[in-house]
C-alpha positions in Angstrom: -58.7 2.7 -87.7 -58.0 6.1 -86.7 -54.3 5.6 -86.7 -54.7 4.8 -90.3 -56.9 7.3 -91.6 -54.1 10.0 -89.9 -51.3 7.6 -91.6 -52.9 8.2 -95.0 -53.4 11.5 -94.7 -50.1 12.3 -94.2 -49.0 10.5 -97.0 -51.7 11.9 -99.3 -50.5 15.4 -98.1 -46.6 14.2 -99.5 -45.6 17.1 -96.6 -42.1 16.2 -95.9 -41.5 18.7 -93.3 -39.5 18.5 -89.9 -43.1 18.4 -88.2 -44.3 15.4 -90.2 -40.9 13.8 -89.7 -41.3 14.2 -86.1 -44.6 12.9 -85.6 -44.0 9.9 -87.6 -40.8 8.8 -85.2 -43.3 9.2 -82.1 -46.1 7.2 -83.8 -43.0 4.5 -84.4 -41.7 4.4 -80.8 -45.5 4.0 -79.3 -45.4 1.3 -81.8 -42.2 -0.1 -80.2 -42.9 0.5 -77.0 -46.2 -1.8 -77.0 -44.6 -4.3 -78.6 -41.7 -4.9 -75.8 -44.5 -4.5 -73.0 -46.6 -7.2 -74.8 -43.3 -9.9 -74.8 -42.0 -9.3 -71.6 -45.7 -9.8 -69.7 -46.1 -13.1 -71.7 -42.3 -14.0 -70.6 -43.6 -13.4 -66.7 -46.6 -15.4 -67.4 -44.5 -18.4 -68.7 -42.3 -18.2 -65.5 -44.8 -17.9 -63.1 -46.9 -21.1 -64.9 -43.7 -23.0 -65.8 -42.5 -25.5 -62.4 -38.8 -25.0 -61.4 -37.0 -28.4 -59.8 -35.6 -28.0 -56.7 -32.5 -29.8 -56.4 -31.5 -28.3 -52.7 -34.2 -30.4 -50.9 -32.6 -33.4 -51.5 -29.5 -32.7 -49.7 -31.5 -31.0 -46.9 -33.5 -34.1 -46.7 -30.4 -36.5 -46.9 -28.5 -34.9 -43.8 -31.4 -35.3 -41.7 -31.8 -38.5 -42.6 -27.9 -39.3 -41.6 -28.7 -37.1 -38.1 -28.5 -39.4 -35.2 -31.6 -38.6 -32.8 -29.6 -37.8 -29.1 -31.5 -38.7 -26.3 -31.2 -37.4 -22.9 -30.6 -40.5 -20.0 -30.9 -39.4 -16.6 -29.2 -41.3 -13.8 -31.1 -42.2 -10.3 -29.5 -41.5 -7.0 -27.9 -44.7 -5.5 -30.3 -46.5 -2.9 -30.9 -44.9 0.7 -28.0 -48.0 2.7 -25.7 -47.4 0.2 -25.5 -43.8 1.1 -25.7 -45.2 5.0 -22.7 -46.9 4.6 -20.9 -43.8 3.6 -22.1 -41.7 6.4 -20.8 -44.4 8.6 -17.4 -44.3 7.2 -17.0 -40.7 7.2 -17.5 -40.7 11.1 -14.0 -40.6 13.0 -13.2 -43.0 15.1 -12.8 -42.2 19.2 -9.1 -42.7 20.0 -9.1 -42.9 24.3 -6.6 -40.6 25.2 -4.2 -41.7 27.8 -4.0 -40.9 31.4 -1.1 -38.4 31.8 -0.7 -38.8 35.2 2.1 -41.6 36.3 0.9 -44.7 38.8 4.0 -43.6 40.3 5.8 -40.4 41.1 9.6 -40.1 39.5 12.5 -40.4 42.2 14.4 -37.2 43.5 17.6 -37.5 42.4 19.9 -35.1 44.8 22.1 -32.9 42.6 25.7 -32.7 42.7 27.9 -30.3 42.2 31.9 -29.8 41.0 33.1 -30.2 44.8 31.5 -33.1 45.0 29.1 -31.6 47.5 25.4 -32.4 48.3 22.6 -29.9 48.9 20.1 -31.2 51.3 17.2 -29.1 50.9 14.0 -28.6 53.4 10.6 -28.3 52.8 10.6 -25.1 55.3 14.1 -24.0 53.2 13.6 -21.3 50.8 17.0 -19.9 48.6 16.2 -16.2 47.5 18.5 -14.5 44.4 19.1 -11.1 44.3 19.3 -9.7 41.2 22.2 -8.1 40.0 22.7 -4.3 39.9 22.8 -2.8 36.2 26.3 -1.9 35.0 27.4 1.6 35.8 27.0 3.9 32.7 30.4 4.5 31.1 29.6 7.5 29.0 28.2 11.2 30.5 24.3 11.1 31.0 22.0 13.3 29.0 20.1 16.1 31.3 16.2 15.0 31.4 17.6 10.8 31.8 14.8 9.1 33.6 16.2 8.3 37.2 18.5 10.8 37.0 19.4 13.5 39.9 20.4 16.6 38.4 23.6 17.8 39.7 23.6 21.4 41.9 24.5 24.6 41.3 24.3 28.6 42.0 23.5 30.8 38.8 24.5 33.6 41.0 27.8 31.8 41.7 27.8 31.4 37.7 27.3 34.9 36.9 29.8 36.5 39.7 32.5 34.6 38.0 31.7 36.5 34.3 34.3 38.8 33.2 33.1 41.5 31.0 35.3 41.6 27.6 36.7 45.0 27.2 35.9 44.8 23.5 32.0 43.8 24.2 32.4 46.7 26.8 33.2 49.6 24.5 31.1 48.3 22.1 27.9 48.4 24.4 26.9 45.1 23.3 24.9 43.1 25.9 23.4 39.2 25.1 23.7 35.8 26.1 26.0 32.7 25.2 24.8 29.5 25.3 27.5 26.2 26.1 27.3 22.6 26.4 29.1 21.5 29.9 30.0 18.4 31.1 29.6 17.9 35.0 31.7 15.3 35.9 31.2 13.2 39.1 34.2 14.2 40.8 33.2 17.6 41.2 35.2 19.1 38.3 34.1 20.8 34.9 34.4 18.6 31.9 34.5 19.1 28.4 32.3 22.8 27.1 31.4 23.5 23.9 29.7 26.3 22.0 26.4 25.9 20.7 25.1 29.6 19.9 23.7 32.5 21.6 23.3 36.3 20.7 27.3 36.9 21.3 29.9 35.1 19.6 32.5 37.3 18.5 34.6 39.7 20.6 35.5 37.8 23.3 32.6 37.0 24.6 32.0 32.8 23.8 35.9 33.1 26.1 34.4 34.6 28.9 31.3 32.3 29.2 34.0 29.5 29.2 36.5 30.6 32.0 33.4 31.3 33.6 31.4 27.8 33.9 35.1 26.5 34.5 35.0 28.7 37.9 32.2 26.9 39.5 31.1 24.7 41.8 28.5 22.3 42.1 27.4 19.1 43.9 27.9 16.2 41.3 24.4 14.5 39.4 23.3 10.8 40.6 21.6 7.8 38.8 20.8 5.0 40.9 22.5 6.1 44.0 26.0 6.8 42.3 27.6 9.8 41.1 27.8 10.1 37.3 28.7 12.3 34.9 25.9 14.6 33.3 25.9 17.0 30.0 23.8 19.6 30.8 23.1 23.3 28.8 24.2 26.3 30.3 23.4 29.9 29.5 25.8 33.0 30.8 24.2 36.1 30.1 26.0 39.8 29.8 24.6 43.1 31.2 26.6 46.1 31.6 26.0 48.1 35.0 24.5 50.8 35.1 
């Protein structure tokens, strides 16, 4: 009633200005607005009240009606002689094992030999073999060989035969050479070689060689005979003073 009475006054006051305008389109979208608010709760109403059909239940309800029902079978143990009878086969058999011993002992046959000879062996008769002796080494033994006698000799002997190199002499140049020798059995010096030492030039590695050639020694033994031994020897040089 009141909407009315404003509704008529404004078109008894014929005011067409922007603020009558305005408050007319607001009056019209209220109007609007109610109306749409009104259709769409009678539209939820409807849905609610109104009974949809359900067509998926009838396929749910037809596969479990072609479901087979599985049923769970559970199998007894076979009776207690049947399992009996299969203990006793498992067992194994006793095979009796055979005497090894023969009733009777094997004949001695004598043995023969190439010269058409017989041995006639005792019971009291014993035949001993002595090993044979290892071969003799062919080659010079290494110094240190287990079983090995080192041969002899004098280092005093050794160092009366150096010879002072004149060259070494005027240089003032004292030191040591150091050689390989071979010591043969016979009592004679072998092959020498230089392996170092604190003098090698100026005649010196020379003089260490005619030197070791100059002496004497008693030959080295393994096993009781003479062999030949390589063996390191060092000549030293001192000037006198």
């Amino acid at each position: 009633m009141a909407e009315e009475v404003n509704r008529s006054a404004l078109f008894a006051a014929d005011d067409h200005s922007l603020a009558v305008d305005l408050a007319w389109e607001a009056e019209e979208d209220k109007r609007t607005y109610k109306i749409a608010l009104l259709i769409a709760l009678v539209f939820h109403i409807i849905l609610i009240w109104v009974t949809i059909p359900d067509f998926g239940n009838k396929n749910f309800v037809e596969e479990k009606k072609n479901e087979k029902i599985m049923r769970r079978v559970i199998l007894r143990p076979p009776p207690e002689q049947q399992m009996k009878q299969l203990k006793l086969q498992k067992k194994m058999q006793k095979i009796p094992v055979p005497d090894p011993t023969p009733d009777k002992p094997e004949p001695i046959v004598p043995i023969t030999t190439n010269d058409q000879t017989q041995l006639n062996i005792n019971d009291n008769d014993y035949i001993i073999g002595v090993p044979d002796a290892p071969p003799a080494p062919t080659g010079p033994i290494r110094d240190g060989t287990l079983g090995l006698t080192r041969p002899v000799y004098d280092l005093a002997q050794l160092q009366s035969n150096v010879v002072y190199p004149e060259l070494g002499k005027k240089a003032g140049m004292q030191g040591y050479v150091l050689l390989e020798v071979v010591l043969k059995k016979d009592g004679k010096v072998g092959r020498i070689r230089v392996l170092g030492g604190s003098l090698r030039a100026l005649g010196f590695p020379e003089a260490a060689i005619r030197a070791v050639k100059k002496m004497k020694f008693t030959p080295g033994k393994l096993r009781g005979q003479p062999v030949d031994v390589v063996l390191t020897l060092t000549v030293n040089f001192r000037l006198r003073r």
